[in-house]
C-alpha positions in Angstrom: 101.7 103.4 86.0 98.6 104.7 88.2 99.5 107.5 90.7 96.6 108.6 92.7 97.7 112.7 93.4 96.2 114.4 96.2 96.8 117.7 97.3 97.6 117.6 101.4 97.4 120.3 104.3 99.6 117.2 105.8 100.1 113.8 105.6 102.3 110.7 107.7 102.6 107.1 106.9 102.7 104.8 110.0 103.7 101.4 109.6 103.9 99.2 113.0 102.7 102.4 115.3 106.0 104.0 113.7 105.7 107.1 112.0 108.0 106.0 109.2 107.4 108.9 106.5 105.7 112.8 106.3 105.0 115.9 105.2 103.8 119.2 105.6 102.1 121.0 102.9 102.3 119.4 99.5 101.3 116.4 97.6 100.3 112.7 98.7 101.4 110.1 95.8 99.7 106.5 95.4 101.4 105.1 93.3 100.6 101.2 91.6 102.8 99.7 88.9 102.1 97.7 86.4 103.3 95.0 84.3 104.6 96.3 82.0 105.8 99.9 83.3 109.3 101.1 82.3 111.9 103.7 83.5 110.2 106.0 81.1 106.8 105.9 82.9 108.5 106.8 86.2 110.4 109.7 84.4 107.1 111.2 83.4 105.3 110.5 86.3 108.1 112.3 88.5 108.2 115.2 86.0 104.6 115.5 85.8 104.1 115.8 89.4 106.6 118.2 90.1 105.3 121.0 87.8 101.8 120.0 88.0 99.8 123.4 88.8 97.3 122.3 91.4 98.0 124.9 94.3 96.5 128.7 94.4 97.7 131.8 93.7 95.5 133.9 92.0 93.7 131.2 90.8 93.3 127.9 92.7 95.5 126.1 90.0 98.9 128.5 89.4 101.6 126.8 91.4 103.4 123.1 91.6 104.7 121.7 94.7 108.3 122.9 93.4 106.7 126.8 93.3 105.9 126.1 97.1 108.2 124.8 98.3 106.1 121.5 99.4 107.1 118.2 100.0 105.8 114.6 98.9 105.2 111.6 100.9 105.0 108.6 98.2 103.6 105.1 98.8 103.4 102.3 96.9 99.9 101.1 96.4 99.7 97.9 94.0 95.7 97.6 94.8 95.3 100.5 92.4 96.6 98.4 89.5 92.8 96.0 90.6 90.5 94.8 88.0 87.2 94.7 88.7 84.9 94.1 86.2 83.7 90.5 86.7 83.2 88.9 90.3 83.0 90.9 93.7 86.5 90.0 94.5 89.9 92.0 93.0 92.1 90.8 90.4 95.4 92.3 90.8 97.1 90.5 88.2 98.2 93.5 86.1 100.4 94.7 89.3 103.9 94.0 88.4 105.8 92.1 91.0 107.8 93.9 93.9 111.0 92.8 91.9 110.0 95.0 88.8 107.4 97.8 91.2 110.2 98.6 93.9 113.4 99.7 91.2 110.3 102.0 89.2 109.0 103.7 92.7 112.3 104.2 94.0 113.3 106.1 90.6 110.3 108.6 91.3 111.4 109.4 94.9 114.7 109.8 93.5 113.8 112.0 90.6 111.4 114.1 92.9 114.5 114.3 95.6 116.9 115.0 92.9 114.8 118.0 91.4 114.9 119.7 95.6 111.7 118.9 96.7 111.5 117.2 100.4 110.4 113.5 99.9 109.2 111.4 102.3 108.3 107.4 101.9 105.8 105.0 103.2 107.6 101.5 103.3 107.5 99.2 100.2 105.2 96.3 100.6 104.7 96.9 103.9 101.1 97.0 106.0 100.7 100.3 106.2 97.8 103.2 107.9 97.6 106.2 106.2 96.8 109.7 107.6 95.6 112.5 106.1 94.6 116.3 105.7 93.0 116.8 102.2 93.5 120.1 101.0 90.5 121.5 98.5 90.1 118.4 98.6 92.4 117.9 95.2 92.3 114.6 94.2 94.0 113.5 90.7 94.4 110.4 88.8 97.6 110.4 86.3 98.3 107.7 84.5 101.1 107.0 82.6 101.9 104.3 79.8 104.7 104.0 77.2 106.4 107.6 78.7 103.2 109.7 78.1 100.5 110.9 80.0 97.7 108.3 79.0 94.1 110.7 78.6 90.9 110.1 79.8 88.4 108.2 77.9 86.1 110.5 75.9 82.5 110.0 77.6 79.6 109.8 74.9 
């Protein structure tokens, strides 16, 4: 599970001129799943992004969304899940399909709505335009795979 975590003065999905989702203050979540993901991956992920310190205090990294009081607008972004190492065009065959994606995205919006915060969606599968105002900007990648926070690949 890819989520792609940015840190928002505001953000609004709008999917057929409709506003359908948005927030105030708080956290923008992209989030592609992948073949392959489980119930435990959404757990994480919704438990990482709600205490995740990314917001200032005293330093620009004490609070989480939760300490806030911020909210999250979540949409599902299967693209994320691309492979792109050979060819120009790409290969989103590691993307589970909507059948398997939708029950593990709807279990993080659940989680995150569940714990208090204020959740707003984008719509599942749907075309959708994105606006946004980054905040720092903050922008995060957290991946998740087998219920644990998968860590960056040591650089050489």
């Amino acid at each position: 599970m890819i989520t792609v975590v940015q840190r928002v003065h505001h953000a609004r999905v709008i999917v057929d001129g409709e506003c359908v989702g948005s927030i105030d203050k708080g956290l923008l979540l992209f989030v592609g799943i992948e073949t392959g993901d489980s119930e435990a991956d959404a757990d994480t992920t919704a438990r990482k992004i709600r205490t995740m310190r990314i917001f200032p205090a005293k330093k620009p990294t004490d609070l989480s969304v939760e300490d806030i009081g911020g909210g999250c607008l979540i949409v599902s972004q299967f693209t994320l899940t691309a492979e792109l190492r050979h060819g120009n065009r790409p290969d989103f065959t590691a993307a589970a399909p909507p059948e398997l994606a939708k029950p593990l995205y709807e279990r993080i919006t659940s989680q995150l709505r569940d714990a208090g915060l204020s959740v707003a969606t984008g719509r599942f599968a749907a075309e959708m335009q994105v606006d946004l105002s980054n905040d720092g900007p903050i922008t995060l990648l957290l991946k998740v795979r087998d219920g644990k926070v998968v860590p960056r690949p040591a650089h050489d």
